[in-house]
Backbone bond lengths (Angstrom), bond angles and torsions (degrees), N, CA, C in turn:
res aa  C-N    CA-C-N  psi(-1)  N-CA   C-N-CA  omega(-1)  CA-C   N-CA-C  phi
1 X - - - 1.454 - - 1.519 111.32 -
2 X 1.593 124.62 -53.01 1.183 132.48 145.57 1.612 119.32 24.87
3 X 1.575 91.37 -78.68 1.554 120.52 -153.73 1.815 103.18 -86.45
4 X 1.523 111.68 -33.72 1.347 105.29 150.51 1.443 137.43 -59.69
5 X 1.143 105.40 -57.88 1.017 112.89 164.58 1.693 138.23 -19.67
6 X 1.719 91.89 -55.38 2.009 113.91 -168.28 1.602 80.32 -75.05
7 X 1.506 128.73 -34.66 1.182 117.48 -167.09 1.893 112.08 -70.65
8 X 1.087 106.91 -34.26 1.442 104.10 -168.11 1.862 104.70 -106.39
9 X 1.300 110.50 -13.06 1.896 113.39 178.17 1.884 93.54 -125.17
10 X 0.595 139.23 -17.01 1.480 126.14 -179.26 1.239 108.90 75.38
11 X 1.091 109.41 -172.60 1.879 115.02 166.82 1.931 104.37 -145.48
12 X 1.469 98.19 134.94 1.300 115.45 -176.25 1.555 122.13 -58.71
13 X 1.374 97.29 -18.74 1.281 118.28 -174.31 1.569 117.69 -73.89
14 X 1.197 101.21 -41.57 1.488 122.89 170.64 1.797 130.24 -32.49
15 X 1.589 119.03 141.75 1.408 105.54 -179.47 1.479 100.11 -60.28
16 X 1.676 92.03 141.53 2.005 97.31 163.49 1.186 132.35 -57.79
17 X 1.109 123.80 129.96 1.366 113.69 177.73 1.681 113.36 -133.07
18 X 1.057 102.53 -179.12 1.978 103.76 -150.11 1.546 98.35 -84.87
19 X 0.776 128.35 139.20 1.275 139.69 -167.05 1.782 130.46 -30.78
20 X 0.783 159.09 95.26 1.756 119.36 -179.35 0.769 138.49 -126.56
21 X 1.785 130.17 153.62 1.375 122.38 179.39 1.375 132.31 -61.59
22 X 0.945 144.44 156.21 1.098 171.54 132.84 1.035 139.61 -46.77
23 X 1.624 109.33 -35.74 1.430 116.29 -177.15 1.841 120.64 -58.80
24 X 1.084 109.57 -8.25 1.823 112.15 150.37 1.259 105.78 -96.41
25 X 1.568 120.91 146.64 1.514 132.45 -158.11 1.038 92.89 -90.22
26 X 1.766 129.40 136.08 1.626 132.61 -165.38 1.794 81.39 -137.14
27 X 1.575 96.17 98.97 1.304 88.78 166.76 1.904 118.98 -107.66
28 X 1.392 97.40 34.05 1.564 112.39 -151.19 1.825 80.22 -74.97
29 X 1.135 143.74 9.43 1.491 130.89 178.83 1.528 111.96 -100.00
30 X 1.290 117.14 -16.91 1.412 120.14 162.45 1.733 118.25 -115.17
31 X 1.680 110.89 30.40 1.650 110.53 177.10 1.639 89.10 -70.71
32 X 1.628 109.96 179.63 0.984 138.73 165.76 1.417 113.34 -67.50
33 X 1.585 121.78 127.01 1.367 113.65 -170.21 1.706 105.84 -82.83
34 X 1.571 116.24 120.81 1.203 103.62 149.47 1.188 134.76 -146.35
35 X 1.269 118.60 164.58 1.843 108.58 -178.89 1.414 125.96 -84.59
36 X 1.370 103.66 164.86 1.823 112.32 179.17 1.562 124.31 -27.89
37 X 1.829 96.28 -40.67 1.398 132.66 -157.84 1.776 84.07 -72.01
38 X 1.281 115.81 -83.37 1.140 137.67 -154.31 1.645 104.19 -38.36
39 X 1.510 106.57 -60.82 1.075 123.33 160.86 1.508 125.35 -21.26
40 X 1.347 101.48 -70.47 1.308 118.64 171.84 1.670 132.65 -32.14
41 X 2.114 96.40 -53.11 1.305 111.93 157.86 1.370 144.99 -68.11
42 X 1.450 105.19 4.82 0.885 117.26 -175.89 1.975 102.54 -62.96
43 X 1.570 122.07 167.39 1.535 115.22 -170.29 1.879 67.70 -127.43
44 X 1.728 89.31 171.85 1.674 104.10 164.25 1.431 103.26 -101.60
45 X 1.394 122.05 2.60 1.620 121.12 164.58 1.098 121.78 -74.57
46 X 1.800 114.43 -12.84 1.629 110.84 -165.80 1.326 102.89 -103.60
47 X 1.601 113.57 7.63 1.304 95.01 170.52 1.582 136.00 -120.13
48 X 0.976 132.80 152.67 1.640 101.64 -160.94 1.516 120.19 -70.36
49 X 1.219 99.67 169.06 1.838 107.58 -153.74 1.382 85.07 -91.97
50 X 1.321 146.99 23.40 1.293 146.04 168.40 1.288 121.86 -178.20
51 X 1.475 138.06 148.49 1.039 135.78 -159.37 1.636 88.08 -127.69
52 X 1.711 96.71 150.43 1.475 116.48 -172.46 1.169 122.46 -72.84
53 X 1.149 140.54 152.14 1.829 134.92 -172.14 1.841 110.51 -53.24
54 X 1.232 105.03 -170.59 1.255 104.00 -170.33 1.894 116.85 -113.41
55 X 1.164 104.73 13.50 1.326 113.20 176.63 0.984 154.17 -98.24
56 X 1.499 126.67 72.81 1.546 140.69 -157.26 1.782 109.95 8.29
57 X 0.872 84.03 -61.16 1.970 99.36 -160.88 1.380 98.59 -56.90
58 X 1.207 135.82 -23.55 1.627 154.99 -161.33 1.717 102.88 -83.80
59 X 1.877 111.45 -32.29 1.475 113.05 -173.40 1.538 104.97 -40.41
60 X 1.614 103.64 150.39 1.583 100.42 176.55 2.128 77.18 -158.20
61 X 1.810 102.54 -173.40 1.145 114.50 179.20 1.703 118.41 -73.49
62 X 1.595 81.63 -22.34 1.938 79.82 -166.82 1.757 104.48 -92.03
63 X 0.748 116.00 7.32 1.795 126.72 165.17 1.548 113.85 -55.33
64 X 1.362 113.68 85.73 1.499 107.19 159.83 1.513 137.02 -24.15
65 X 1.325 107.61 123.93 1.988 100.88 -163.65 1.134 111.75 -51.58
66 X 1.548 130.47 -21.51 1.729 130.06 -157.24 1.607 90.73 -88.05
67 X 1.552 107.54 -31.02 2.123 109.02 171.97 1.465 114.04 -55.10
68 X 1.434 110.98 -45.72 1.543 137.13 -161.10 1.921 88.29 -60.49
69 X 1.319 107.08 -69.28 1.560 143.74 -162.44 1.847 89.24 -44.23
70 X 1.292 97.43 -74.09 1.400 100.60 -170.15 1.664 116.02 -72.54
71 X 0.988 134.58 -6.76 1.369 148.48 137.71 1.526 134.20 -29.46
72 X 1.705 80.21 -78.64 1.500 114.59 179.54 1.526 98.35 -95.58
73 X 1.318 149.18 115.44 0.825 135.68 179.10 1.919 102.93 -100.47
74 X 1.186 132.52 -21.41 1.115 132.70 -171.50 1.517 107.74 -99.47
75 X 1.546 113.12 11.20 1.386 124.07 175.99 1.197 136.10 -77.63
76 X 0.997 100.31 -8.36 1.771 116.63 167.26 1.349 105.04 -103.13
77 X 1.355 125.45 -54.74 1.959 92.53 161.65 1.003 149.67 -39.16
78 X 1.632 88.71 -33.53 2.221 101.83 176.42 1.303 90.60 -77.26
79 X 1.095 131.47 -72.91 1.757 129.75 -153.09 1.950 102.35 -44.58
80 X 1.192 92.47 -41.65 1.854 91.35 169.49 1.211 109.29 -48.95
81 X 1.448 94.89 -86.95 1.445 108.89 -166.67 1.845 115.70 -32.04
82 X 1.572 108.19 -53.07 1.595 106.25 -164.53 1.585 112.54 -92.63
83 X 0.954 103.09 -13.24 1.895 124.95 172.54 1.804 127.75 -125.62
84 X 0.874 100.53 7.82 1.572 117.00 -174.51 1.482 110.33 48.57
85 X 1.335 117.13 35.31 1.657 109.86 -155.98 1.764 109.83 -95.10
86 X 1.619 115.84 107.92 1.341 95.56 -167.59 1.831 109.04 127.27
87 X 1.452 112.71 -34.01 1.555 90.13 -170.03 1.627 110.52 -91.52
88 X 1.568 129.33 10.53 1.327 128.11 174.98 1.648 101.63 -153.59
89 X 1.473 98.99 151.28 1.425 125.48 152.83 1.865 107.47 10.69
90 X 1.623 87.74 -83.36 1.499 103.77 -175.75 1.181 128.66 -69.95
91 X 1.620 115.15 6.51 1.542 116.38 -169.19 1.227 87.45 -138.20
92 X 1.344 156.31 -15.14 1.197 167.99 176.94 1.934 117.53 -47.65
93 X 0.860 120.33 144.30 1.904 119.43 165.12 1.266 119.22 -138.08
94 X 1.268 121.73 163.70 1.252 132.04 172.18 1.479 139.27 -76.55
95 X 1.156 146.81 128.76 1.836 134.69 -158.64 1.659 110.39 -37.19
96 X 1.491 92.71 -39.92 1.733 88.29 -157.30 1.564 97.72 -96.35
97 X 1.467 111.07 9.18 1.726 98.97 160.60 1.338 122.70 -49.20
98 X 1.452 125.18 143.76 1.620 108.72 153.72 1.351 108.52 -72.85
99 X 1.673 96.61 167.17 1.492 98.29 157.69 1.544 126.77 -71.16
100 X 1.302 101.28 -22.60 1.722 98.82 175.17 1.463 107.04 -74.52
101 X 1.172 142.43 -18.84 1.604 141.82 165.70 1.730 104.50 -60.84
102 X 1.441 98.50 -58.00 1.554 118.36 -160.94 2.632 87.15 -46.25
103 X 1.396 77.51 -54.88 1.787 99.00 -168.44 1.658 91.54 -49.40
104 X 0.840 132.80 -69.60 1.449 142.59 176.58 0.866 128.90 -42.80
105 X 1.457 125.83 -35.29 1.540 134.87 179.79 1.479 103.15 -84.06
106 X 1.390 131.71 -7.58 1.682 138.86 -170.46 1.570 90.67 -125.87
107 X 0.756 152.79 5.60 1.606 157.51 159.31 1.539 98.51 70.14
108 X 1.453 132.17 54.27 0.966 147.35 143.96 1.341 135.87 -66.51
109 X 1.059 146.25 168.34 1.423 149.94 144.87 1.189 124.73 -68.12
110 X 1.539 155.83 140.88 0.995 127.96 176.74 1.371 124.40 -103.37
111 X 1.373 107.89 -11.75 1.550 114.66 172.72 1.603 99.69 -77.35
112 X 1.017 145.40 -9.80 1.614 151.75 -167.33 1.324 80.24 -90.57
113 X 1.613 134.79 -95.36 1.508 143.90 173.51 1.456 117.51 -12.86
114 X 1.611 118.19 -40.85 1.526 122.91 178.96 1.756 108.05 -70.41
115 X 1.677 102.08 -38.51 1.103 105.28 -164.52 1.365 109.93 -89.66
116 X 1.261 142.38 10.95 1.623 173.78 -106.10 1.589 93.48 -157.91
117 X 1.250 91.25 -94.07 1.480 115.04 179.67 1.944 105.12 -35.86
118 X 0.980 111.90 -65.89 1.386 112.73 -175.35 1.900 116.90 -45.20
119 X 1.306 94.92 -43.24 1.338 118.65 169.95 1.767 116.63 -65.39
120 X 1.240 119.21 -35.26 1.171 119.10 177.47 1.616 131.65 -34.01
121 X 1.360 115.40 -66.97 1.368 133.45 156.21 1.452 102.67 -3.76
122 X 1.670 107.42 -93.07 1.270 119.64 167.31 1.652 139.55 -28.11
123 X 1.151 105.71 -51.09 1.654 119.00 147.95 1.060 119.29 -60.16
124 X 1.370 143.09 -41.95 1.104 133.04 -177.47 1.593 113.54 -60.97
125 X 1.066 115.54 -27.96 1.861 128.74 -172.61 1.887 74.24 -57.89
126 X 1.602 123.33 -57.80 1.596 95.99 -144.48 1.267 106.10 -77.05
127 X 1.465 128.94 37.66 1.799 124.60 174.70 1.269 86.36 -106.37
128 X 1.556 152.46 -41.47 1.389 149.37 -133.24 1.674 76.42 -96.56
129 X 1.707 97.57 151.55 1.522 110.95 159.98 1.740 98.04 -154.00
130 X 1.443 120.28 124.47 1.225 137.51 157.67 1.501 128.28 11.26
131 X 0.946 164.46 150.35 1.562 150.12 151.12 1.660 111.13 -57.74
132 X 1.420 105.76 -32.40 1.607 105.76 -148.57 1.918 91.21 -83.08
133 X 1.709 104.02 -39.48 1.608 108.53 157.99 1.340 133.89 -29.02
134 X 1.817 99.05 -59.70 0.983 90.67 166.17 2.044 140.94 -82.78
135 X 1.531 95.67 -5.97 1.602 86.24 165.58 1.397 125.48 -78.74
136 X 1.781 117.96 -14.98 1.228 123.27 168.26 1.489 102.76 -57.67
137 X 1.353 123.79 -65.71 1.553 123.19 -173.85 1.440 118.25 -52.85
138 X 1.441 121.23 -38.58 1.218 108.77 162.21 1.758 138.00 -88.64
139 X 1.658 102.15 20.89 1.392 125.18 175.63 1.566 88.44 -83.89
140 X 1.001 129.26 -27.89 1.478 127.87 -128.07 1.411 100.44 -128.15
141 X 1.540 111.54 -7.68 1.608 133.70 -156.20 1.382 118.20 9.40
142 X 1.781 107.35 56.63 1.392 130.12 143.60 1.430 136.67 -49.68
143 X 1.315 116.80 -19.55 1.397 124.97 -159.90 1.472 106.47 -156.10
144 X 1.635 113.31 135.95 1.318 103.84 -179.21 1.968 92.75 -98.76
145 X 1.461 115.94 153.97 1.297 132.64 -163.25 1.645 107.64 -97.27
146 X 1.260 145.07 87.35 1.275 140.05 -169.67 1.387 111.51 -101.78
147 X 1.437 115.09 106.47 1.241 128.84 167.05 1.759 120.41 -77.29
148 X 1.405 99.50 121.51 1.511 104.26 -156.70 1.598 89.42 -100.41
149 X 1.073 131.21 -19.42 1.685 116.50 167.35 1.519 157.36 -4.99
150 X 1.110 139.66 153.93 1.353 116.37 161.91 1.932 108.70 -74.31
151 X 1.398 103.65 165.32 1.621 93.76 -171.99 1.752 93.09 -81.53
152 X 1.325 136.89 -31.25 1.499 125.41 143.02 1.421 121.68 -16.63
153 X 1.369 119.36 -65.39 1.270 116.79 -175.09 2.079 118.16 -62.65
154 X 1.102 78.26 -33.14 1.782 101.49 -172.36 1.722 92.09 -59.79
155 X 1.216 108.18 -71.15 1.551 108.79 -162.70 1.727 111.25 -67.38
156 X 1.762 118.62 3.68 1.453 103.82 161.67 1.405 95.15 -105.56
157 X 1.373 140.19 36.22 1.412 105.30 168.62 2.140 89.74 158.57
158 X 1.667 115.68 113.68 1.333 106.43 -150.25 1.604 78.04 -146.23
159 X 1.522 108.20 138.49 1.840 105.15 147.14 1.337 115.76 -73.05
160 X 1.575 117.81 124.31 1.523 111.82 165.44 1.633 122.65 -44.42
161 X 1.429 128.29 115.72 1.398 120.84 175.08 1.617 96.45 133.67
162 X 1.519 117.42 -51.39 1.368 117.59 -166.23 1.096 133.75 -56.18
163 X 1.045 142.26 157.36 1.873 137.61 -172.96 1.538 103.05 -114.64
164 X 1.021 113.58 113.02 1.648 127.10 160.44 1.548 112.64 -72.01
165 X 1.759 116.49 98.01 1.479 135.64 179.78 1.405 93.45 -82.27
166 X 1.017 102.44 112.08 1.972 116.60 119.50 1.202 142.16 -66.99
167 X 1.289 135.66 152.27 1.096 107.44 171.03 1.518 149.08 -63.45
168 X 1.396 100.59 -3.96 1.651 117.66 149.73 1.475 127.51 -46.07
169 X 1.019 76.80 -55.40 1.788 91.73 -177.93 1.427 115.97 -76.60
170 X 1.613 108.06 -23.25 1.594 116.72 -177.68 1.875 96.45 -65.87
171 X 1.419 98.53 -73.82 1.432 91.00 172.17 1.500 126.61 -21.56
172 X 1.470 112.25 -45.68 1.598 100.51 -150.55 1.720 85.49 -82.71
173 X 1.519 139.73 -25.66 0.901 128.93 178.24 1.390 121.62 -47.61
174 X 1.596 88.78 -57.85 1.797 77.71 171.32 1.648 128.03 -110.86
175 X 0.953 75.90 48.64 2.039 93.38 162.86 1.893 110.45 -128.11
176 X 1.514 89.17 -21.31 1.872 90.05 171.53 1.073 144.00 -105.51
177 X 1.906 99.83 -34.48 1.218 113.52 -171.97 1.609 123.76 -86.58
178 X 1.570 137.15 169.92 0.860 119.39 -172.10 1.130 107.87 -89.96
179 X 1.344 136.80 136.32 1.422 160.63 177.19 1.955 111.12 -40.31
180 X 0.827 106.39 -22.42 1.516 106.01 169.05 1.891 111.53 -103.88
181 X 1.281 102.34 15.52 1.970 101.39 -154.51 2.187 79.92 -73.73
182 X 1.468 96.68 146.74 1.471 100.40 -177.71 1.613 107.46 -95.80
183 X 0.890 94.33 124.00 2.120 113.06 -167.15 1.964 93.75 -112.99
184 X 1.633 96.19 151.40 1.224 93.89 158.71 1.812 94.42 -140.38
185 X 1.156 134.42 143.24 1.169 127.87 157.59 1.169 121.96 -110.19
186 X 1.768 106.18 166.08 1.917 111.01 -170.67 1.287 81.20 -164.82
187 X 1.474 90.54 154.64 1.391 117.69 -168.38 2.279 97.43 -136.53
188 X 1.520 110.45 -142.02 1.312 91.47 172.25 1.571 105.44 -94.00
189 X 1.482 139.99 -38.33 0.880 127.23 -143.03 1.783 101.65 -136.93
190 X 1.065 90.80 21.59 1.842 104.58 -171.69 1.666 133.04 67.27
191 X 1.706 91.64 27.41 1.868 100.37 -169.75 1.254 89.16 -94.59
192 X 1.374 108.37 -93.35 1.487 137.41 -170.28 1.886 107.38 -19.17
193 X 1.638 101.15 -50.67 1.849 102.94 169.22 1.371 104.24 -82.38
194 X 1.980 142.70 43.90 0.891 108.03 118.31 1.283 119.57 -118.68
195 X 1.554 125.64 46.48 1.135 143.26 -157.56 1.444 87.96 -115.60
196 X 1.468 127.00 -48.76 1.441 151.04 -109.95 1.563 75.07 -115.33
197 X 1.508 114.92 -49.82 1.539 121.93 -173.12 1.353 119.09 -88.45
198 X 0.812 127.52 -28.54 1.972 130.48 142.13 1.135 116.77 -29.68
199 X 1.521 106.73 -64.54 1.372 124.81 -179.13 1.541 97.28 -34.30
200 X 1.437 98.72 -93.99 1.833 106.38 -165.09 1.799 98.65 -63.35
201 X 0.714 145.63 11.48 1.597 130.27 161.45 1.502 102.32 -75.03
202 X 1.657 115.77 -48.23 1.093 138.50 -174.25 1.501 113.99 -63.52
203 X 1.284 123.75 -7.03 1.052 145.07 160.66 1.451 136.83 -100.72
204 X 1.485 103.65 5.21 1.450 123.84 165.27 1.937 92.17 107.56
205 X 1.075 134.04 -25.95 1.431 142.02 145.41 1.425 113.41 0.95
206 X 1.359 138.57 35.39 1.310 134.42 -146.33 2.082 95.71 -80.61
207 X 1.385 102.71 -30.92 1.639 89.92 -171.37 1.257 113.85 -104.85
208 X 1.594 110.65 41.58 1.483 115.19 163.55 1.244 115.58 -87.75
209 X 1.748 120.69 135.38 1.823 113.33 152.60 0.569 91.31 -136.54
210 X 1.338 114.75 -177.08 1.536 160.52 -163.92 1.715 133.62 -127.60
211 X 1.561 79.90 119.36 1.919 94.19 -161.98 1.484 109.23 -44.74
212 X 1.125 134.68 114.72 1.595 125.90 165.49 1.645 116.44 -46.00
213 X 0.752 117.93 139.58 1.498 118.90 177.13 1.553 131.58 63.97
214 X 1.450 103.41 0.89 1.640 114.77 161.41 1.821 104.89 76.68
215 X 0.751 116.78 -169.51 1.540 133.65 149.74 1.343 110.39 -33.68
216 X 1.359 143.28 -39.17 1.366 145.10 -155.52 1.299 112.76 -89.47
217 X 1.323 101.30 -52.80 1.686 125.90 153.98 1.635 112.30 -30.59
218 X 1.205 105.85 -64.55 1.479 123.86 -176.38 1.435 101.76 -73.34
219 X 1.230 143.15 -1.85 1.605 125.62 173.13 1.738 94.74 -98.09
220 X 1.417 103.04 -33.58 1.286 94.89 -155.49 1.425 123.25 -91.49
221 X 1.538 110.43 -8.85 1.840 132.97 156.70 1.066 125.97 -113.50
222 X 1.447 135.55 6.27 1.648 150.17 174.01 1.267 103.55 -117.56
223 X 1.258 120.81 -80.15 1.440 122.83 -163.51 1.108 96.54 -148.75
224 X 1.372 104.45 119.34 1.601 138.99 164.42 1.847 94.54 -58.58
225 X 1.013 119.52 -59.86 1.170 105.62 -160.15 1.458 115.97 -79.36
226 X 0.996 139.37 75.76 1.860 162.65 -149.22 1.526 95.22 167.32
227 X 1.686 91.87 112.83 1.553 112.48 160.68 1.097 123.76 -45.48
228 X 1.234 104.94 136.50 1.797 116.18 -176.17 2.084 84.56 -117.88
229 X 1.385 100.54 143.48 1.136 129.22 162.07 1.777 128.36 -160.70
């Protein structure tokens, strides 16, 4: 969990580093974990001598996950979130898996998983919630505010109220808190918090979302006066 974790909350502890955007989707905090080694063994026989077209409706089982991935781009959050498939070692696969292996190795179905996946997109809209949403909820101090950031990013530009997680703190969330507690996360540009919000959904987290538009969102329809960078 550890190693997910530093990937999707960081650690405060860490050298600083310069800020970054987001605005390309970095879903590298829920890839498949693997090592140098593994890597290494990989053959150019195990993988297929061609990759499948590019058209949703086309998904099937024998589609290599890196096809699925680049396809589906919100497909590795759902497969987390509703199957845990992907956030450790032991639940983890390789690019040139199919999905019908990936489905099989978790004692799934794979037409259930195709039809999941296809659906994802659409589901994913119901983790995002508004900026202006969320200042009602925290008028109302409905929701605690989790800033998934670097602590760099935090200290040029922060909502008053919010908690900047590490992965310290990620842990203790979900080893402490109660499983229905209402979370919203943000990151800068609204990717990274829905990585952040997978995560803990995926953890039984069912009333977490994710701020649309990050911090940027929030300077530019809440308060003008919060740095944008």
């Amino acid at each position: 969990m550890s190693t997910l974790l530093s990937r999707i909350f960081g650690r405060k502890n860490a050298k600083p580093a310069e800020p970054s955007s987001d605005a390309r989707l970095d879903v590298s905090a829920l890839k498949p974990l693997m090592s140098p080694t593994e890597f290494a063994g990989l053959q150019a026989n195990q993988k297929p001598a061609a990759l499948p077209g590019t058209n949703p409706d086309d998904l099937t089982g024998m589609w290599p996950m890196e096809q699925v991935l680049k396809v589906f781009p919100s497909a590795q959050r759902a497969l987390f979130q509703k199957y845990h498939i992907g956030g450790c070692s032991s639940c983890g696969y390789m690019p040139h898996d199919t999905l019908d292996k990936v489905a099989r190795d978790h004692g799934l179905e794979t037409d259930k998983v195709v039809a999941y996946i296809k659906e994802s997109a659409t589901l994913e809209q119901d983790i995002e919630i508004s900026p202006a949403e969320v200042v009602e909820l925290l008028k109302k101090g409905a929701v605690k505010l989790l800033d998934v950031r670097s602590p760099q990013e935090y200290a040029i530009a922060h909502v008053e109220g919010s908690v900047l997680v590490d992965q310290s703190m990620a842990q203790e969330i979900v080893n402490t808190w109660p499983p229905d507690s209402p979370i919203v996360t943000m990151c800068h540009h609204g990717m990274r918090s829905l990585d952040a919000a997978a995560y803990l959904r995926g953890h039984g987290f069912k009333n977490t979302r994710s701020m649309r538009g990050g911090i940027d969102a929030w300077s530019t329809l809440v308060d003008p006066g919060i740095p944008r960078y």
